[in-house]
TORKOL-4160 file (C-alpha; in steps of 0.2 Angstrom, whole numbers, padded with zeros to 4 digits, m for minus):
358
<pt num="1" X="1100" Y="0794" Z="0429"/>
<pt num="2" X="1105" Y="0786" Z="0446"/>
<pt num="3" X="1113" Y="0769" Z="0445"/>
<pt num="4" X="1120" Y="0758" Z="0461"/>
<pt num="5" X="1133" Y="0746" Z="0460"/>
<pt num="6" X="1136" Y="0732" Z="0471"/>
<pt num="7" X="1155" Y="0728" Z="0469"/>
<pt num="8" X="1165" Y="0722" Z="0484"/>
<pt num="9" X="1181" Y="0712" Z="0490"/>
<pt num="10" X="1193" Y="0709" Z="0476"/>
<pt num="11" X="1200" Y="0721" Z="0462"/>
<pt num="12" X="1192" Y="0710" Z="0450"/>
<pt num="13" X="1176" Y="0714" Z="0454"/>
<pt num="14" X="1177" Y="0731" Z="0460"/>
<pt num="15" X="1187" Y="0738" Z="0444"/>
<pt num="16" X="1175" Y="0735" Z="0429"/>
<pt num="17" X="1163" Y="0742" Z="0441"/>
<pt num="18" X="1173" Y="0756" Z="0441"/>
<pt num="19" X="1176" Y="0757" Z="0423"/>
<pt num="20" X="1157" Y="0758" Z="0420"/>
<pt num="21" X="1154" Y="0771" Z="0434"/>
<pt num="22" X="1164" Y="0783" Z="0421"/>
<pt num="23" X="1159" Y="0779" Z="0408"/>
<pt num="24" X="1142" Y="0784" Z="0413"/>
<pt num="25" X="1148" Y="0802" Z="0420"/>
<pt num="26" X="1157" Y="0802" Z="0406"/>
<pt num="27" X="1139" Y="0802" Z="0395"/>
<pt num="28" X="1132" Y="0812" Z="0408"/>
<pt num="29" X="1139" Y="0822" Z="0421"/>
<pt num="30" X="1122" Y="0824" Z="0430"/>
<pt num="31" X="1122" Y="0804" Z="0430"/>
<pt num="32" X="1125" Y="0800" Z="0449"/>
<pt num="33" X="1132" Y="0785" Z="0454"/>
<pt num="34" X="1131" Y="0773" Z="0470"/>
<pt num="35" X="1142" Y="0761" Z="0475"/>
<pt num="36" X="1139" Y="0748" Z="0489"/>
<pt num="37" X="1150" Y="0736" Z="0497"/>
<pt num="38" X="1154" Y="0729" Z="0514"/>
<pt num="39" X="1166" Y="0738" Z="0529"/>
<pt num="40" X="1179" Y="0721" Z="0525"/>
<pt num="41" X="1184" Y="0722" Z="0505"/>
<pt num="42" X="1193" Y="0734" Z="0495"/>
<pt num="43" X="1180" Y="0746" Z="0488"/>
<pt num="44" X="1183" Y="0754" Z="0504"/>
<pt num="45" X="1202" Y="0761" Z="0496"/>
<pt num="46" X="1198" Y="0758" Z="0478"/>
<pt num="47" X="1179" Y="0767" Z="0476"/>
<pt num="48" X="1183" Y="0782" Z="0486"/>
<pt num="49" X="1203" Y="0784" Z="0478"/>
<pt num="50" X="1190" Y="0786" Z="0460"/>
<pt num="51" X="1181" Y="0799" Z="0467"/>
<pt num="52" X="1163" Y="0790" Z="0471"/>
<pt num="53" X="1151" Y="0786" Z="0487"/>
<pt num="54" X="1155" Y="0770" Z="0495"/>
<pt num="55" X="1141" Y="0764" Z="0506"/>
<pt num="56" X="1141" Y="0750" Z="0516"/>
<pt num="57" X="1130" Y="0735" Z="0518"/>
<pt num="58" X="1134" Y="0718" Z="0529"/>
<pt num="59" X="1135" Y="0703" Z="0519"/>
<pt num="60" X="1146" Y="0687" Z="0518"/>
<pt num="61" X="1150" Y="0672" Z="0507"/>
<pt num="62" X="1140" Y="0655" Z="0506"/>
<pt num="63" X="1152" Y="0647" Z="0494"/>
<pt num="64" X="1170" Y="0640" Z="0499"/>
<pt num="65" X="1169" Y="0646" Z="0516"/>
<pt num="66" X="1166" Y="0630" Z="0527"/>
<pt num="67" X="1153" Y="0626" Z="0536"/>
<pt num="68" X="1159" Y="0638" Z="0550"/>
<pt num="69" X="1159" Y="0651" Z="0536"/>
<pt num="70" X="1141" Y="0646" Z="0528"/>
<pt num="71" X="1133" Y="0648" Z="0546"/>
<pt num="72" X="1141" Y="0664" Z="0548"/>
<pt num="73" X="1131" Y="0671" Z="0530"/>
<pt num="74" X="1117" Y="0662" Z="0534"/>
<pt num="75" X="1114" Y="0671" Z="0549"/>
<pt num="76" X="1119" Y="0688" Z="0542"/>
<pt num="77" X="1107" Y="0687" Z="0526"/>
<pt num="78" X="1093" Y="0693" Z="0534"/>
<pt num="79" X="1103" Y="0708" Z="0540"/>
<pt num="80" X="1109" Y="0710" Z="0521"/>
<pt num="81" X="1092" Y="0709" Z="0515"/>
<pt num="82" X="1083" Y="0722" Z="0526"/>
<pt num="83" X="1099" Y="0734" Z="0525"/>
<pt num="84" X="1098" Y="0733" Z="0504"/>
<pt num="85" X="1081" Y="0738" Z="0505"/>
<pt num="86" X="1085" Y="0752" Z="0516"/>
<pt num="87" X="1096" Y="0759" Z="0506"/>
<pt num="88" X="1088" Y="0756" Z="0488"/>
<pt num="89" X="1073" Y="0765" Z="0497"/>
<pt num="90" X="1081" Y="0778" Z="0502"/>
<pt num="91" X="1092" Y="0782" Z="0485"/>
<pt num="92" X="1080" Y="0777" Z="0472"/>
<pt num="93" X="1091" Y="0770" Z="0458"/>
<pt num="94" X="1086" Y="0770" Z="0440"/>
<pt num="95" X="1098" Y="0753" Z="0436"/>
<pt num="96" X="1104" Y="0742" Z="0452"/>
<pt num="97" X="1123" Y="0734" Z="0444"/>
<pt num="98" X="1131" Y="0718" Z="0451"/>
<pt num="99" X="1147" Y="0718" Z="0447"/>
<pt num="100" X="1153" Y="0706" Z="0459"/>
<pt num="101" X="1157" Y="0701" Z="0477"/>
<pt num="102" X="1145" Y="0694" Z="0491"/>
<pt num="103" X="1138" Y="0711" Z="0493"/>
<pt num="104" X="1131" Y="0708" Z="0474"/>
<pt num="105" X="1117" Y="0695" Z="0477"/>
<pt num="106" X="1106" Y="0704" Z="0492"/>
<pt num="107" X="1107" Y="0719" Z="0485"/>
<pt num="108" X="1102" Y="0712" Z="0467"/>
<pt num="109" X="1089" Y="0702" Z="0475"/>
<pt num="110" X="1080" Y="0716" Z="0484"/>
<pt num="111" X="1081" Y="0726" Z="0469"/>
<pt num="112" X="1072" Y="0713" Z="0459"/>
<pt num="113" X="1058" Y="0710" Z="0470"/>
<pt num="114" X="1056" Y="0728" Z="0474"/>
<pt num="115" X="1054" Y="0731" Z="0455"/>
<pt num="116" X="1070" Y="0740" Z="0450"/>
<pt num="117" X="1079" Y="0735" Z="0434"/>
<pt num="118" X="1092" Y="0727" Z="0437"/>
<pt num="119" X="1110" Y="0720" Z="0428"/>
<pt num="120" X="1122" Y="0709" Z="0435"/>
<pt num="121" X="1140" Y="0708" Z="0428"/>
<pt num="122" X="1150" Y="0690" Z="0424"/>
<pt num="123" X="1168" Y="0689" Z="0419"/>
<pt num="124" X="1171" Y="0673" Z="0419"/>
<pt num="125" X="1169" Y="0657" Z="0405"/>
<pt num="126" X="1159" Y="0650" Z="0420"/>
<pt num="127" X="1149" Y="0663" Z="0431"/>
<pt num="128" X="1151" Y="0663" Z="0448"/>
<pt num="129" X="1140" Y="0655" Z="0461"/>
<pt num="130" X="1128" Y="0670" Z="0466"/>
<pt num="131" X="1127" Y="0676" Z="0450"/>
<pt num="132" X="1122" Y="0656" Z="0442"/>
<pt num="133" X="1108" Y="0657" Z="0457"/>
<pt num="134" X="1103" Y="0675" Z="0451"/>
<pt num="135" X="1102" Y="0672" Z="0434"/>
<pt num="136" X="1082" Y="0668" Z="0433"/>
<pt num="137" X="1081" Y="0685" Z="0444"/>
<pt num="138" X="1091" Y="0697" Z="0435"/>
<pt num="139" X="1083" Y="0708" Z="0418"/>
<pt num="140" X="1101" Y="0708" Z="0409"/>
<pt num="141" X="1120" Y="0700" Z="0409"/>
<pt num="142" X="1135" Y="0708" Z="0403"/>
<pt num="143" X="1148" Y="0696" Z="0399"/>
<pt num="144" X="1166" Y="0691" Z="0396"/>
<pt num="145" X="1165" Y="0674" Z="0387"/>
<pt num="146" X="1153" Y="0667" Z="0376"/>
<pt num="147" X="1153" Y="0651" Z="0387"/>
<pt num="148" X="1144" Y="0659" Z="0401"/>
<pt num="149" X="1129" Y="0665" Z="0388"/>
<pt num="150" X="1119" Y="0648" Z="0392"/>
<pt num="151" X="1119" Y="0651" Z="0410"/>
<pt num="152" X="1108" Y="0666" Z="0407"/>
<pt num="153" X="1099" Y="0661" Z="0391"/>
<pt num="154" X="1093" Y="0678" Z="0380"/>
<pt num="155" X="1096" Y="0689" Z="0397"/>
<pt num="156" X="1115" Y="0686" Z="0392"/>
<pt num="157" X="1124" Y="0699" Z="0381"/>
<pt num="158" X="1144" Y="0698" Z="0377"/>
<pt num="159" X="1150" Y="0715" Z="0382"/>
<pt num="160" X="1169" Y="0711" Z="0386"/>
<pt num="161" X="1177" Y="0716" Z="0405"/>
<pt num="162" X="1179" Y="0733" Z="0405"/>
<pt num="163" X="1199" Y="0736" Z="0410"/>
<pt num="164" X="1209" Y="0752" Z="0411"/>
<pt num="165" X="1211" Y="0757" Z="0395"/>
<pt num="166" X="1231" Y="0759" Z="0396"/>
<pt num="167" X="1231" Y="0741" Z="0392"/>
<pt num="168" X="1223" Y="0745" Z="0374"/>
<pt num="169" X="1234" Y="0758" Z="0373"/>
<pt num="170" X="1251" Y="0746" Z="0372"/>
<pt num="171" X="1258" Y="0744" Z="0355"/>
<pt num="172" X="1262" Y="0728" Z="0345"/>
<pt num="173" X="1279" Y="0720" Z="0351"/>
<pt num="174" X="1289" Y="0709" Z="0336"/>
<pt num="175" X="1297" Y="0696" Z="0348"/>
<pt num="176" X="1316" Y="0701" Z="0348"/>
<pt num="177" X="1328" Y="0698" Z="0359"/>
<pt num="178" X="1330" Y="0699" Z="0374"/>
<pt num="179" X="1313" Y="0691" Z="0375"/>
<pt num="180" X="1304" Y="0699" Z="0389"/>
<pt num="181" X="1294" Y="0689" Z="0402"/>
<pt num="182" X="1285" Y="0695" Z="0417"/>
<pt num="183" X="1279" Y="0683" Z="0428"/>
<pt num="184" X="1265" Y="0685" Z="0443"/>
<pt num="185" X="1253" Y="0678" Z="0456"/>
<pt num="186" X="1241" Y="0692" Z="0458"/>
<pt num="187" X="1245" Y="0706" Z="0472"/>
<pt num="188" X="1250" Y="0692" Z="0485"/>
<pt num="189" X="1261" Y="0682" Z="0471"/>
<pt num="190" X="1259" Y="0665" Z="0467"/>
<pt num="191" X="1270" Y="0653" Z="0479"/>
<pt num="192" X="1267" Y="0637" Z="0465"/>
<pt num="193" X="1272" Y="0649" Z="0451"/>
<pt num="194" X="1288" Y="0655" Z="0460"/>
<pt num="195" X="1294" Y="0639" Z="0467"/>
<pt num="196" X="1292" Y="0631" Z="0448"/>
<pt num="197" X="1301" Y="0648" Z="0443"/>
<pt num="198" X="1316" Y="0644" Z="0456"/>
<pt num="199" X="1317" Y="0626" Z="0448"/>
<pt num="200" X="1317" Y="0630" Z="0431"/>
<pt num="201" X="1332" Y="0643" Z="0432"/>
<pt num="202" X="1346" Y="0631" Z="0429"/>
<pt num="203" X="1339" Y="0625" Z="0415"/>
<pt num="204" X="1335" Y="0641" Z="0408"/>
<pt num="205" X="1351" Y="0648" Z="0409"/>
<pt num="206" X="1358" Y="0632" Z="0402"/>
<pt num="207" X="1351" Y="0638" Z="0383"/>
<pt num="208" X="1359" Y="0653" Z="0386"/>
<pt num="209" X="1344" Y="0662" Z="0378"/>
<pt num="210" X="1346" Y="0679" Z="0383"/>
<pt num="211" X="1328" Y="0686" Z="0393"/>
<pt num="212" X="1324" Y="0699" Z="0402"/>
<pt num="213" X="1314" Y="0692" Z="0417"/>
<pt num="214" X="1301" Y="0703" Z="0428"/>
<pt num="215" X="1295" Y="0693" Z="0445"/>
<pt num="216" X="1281" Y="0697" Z="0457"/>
<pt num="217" X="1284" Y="0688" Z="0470"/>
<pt num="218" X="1272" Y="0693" Z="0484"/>
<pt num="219" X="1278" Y="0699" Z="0500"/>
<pt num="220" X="1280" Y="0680" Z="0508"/>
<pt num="221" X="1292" Y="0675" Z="0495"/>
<pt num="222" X="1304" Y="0690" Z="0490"/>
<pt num="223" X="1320" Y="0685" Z="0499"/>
<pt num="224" X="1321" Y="0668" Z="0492"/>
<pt num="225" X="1315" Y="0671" Z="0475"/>
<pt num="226" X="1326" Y="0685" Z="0474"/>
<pt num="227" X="1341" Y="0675" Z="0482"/>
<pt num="228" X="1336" Y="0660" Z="0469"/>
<pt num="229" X="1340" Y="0672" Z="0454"/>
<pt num="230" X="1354" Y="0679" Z="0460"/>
<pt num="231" X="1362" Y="0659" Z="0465"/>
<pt num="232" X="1355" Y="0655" Z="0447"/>
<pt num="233" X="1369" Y="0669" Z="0439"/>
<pt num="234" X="1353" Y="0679" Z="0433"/>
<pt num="235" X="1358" Y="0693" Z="0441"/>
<pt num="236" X="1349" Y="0706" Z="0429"/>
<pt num="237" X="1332" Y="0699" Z="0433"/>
<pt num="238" X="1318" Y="0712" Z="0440"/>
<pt num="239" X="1312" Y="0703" Z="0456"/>
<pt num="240" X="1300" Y="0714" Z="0466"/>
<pt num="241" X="1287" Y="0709" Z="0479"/>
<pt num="242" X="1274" Y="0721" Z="0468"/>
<pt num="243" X="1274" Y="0730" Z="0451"/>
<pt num="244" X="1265" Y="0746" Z="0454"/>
<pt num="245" X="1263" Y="0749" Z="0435"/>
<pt num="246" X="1259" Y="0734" Z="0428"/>
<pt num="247" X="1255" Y="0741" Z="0409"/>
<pt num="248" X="1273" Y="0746" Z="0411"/>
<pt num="249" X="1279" Y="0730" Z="0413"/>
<pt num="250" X="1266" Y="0723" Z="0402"/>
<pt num="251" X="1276" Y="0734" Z="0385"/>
<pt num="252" X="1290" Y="0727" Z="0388"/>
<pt num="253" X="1284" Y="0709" Z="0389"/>
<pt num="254" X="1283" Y="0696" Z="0375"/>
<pt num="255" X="1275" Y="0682" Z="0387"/>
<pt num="256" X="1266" Y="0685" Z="0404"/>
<pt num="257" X="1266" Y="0670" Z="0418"/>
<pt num="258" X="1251" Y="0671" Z="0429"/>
<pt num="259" X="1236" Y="0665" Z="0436"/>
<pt num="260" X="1220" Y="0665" Z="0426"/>
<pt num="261" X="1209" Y="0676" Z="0435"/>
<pt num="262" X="1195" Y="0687" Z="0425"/>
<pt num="263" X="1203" Y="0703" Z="0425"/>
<pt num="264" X="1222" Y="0695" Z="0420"/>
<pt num="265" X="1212" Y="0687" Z="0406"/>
<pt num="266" X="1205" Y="0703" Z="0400"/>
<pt num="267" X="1222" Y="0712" Z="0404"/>
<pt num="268" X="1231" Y="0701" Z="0393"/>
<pt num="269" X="1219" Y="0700" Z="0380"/>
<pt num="270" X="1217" Y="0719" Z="0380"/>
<pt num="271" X="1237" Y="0720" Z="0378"/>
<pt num="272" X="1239" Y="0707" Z="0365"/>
<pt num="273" X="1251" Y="0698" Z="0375"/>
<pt num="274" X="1256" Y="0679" Z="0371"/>
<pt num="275" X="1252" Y="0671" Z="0389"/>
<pt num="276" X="1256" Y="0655" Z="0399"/>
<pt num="277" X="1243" Y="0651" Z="0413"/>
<pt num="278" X="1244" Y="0640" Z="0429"/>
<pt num="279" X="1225" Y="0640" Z="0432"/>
<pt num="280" X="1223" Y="0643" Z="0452"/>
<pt num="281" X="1216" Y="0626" Z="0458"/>
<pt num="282" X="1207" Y="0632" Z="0473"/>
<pt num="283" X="1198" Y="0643" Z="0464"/>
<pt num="284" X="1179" Y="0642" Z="0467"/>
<pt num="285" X="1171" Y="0631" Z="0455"/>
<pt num="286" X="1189" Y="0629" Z="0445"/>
<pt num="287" X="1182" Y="0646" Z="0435"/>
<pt num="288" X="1201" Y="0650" Z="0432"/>
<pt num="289" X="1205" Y="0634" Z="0423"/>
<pt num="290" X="1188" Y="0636" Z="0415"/>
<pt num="291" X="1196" Y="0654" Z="0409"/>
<pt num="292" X="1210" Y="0649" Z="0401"/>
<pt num="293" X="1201" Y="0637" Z="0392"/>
<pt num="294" X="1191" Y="0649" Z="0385"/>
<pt num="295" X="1206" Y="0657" Z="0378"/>
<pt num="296" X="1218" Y="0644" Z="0375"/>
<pt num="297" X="1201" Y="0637" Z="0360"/>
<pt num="298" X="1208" Y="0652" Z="0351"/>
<pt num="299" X="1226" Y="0650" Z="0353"/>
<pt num="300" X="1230" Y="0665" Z="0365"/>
<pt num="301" X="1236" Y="0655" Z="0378"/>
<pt num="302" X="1247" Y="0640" Z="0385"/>
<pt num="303" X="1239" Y="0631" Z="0401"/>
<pt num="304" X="1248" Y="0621" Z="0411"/>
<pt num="305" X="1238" Y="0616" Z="0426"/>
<pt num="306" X="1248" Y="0617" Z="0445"/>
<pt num="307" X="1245" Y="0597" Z="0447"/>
<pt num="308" X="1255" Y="0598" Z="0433"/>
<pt num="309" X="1268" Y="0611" Z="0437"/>
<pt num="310" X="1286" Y="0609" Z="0440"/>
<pt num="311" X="1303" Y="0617" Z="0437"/>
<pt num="312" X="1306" Y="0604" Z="0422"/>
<pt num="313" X="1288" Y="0606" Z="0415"/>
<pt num="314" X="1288" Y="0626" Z="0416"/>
<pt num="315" X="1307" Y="0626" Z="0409"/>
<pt num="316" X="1302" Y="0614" Z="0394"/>
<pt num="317" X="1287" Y="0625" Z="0393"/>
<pt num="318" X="1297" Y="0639" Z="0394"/>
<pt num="319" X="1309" Y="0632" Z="0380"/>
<pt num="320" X="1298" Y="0628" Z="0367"/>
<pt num="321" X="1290" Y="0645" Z="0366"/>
<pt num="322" X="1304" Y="0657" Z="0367"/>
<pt num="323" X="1312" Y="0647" Z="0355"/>
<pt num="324" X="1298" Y="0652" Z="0341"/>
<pt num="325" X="1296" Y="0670" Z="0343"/>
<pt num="326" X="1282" Y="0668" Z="0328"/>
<pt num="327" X="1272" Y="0657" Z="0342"/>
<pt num="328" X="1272" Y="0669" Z="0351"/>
<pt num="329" X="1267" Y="0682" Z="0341"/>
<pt num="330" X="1252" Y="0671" Z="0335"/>
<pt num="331" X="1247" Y="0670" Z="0354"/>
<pt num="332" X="1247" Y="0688" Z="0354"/>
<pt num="333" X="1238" Y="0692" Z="0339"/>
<pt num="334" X="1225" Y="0676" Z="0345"/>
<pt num="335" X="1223" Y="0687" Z="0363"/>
<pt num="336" X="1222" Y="0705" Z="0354"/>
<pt num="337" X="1206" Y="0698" Z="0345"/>
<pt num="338" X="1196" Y="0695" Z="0361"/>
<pt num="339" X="1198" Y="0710" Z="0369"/>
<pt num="340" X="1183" Y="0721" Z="0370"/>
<pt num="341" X="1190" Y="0740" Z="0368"/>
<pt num="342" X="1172" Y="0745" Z="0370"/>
<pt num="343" X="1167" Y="0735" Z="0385"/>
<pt num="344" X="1161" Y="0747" Z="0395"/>
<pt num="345" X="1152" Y="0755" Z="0383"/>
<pt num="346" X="1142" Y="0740" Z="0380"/>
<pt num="347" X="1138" Y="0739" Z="0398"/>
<pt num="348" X="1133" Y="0757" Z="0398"/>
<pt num="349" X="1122" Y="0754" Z="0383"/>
<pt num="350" X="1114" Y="0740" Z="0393"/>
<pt num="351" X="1111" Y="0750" Z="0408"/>
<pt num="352" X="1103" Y="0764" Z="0397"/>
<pt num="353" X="1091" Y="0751" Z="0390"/>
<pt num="354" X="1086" Y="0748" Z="0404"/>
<pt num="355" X="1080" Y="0761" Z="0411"/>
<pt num="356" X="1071" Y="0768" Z="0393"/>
<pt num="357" X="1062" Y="0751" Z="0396"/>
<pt num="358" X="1060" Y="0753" Z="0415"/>
């Protein structure tokens, strides 16, 4: 079976498709496996560092990019378009894939009008632009959140994100103390999170609760989040400006702090981790707040959005769930129970269908 996956710019996208594209060599090792993205996103380090084809397409966003920015894909569609049906000519797919990205809706679009099957993959409570204007297009969704099944009607199937499975792989922590807290941003770090982070210290230390605080701070904001703690007597706190191993990190945590982006939901849910979010704002259509919502209906996680956020409101935050450790485990135990272990199986299983149907 020959399968193409469009999957390009950000981690989040690119990863599950990654995690699928195994799991079907895994089935088969005859199965090959396509990706495409564009010369600009990080398919170009991630796809080829797992050992798969990369080729590259031009495309660029419609949505949150200005009116410079929508001029710019406007004019480049057509390009998009012709180059998509270039290369679904030439290799012949059995299953076109979206898993995500600007590069996802030409090339799922050109699939569907030149009679491939074809799956697109959501992992957010509220899909994302391109795929809500591909939904009538598309023959099958896999999902992450029950809330994005209306979008897509009886196309829409509950698959789960497909993460690494390290993350399923970390044991069940009793809260004890020191309780452990990692907190971070995404890759670049989170200047809201760490500044609220820097005002809550003083209060922190003033309980004299005894943590055990990893930071990610992105690049910008090392030197002064790292002088902050150090002013702030909390001299054994972890501050980098990236954890390369975040399942690491994630074992020896009894509550994460981040933003609330598709794949950190699935990550925290696959680790079973009790979980405070600060929704990122600017993100298109306010998916991330959407996210945690999603979560937070089943207890897995605090939200406290960044209009909201502050040195006192994170420290009182802070406060009243360390101080119940049976809180926290509840989170935990709430998240564990909607990760999907099988994720990308389920995918898979989809994609198979597919093509017996084709």
């Amino acid at each position: 079976m020959k399968v193409l996956i469009a999957a390009g710019g950000t981690g989040g996208h690119i990863y599950p498709g990654i995690a699928v594209a195994k799991e079907l060599i895994s089935r088969n090792a005859e199965n090959e496996v396509l990706f495409v993205g564009t010369a600009r996103g990080l398919e170009n380090k991630i796809v080829p560092d797992n050992g798969f084809q990369l080729a590259l397409i031009h495309s660029a966003g419609l949505k949150s990019v200005g009116l410079a920015g929508m001029i710019k894909g406007l004019s480049v569609l057509p390009k998009s378009f012709l180059e998509a049906r270039h290369l679904l000519k030439e290799f012949r797919p059995d299953v076109v894939v979206g898993a995500g990205g600007y590069v996802s809706g030409p090339v799922l679009l050109t699939a569907h009008f030149m009679g491939f099957p074809t799956l697109v993959m959501d992992s957010n409570a509220l899909p994302g632009f391109t795929n809500r204007r591909l939904a009538r297009f598309v023959d099958k969704a896999a999902l992450t959140f029950d809330d994005a099944v209306p979008f897509f009607g009886s196309k829409g199937i509950v698959t789960g994100n497909p993460v690494r499975s390290d993350f399923f792989s970390i044991p069940e922590r009793k809260p004890v103390e020191p309780l452990g807290i990692v907190i971070f941003g995404g890759s670049q770090g989170a200047r809201a999170i760490n500044n609220a982070m820097i005002d809550a210290l003083p209060k922190l230390r003033e309980t004299g609760a005894p943590l055990r605080i990893t930071h990610q701070t992105g690049e910008a904001d090392f030197e002064k989040v790292r002088q902050a703690y150090a002013e702030a007597g909390a001299d054994g706190a972890d501050v980098r400006p990236y954890i390369t191993d975040m399942v690491a990190e994630f074992e020896k945590a009894d509550l994460i702090i981040s933003r609330a982006g598709a794949t950190t939901c699935a990550e925290v849910a696959a680790a079973g981790k009790a979980s405070l979010m600060v929704p990122l704002p600017s993100a298109a259509d306010d998916h991330q707040r959407k996210n945690a919502e999603a979560m937070a209906k089943d207890g897995a996680v605090s939200i406290i959005l960044q209009s909201d956020l502050s040195g006192d409101s994170l420290a009182e935050r802070l406060i009243e769930l360390l101080n119940d450790p049976d809180k926290l485990a509840e989170m935990g135990a709430a998240a564990r129970r909607l990760a999907r272990p099988d994720a990308a199986e389920a995918t898979v299983d989809l994609i198979e269908g597919l093509r017996k149907n084709r």
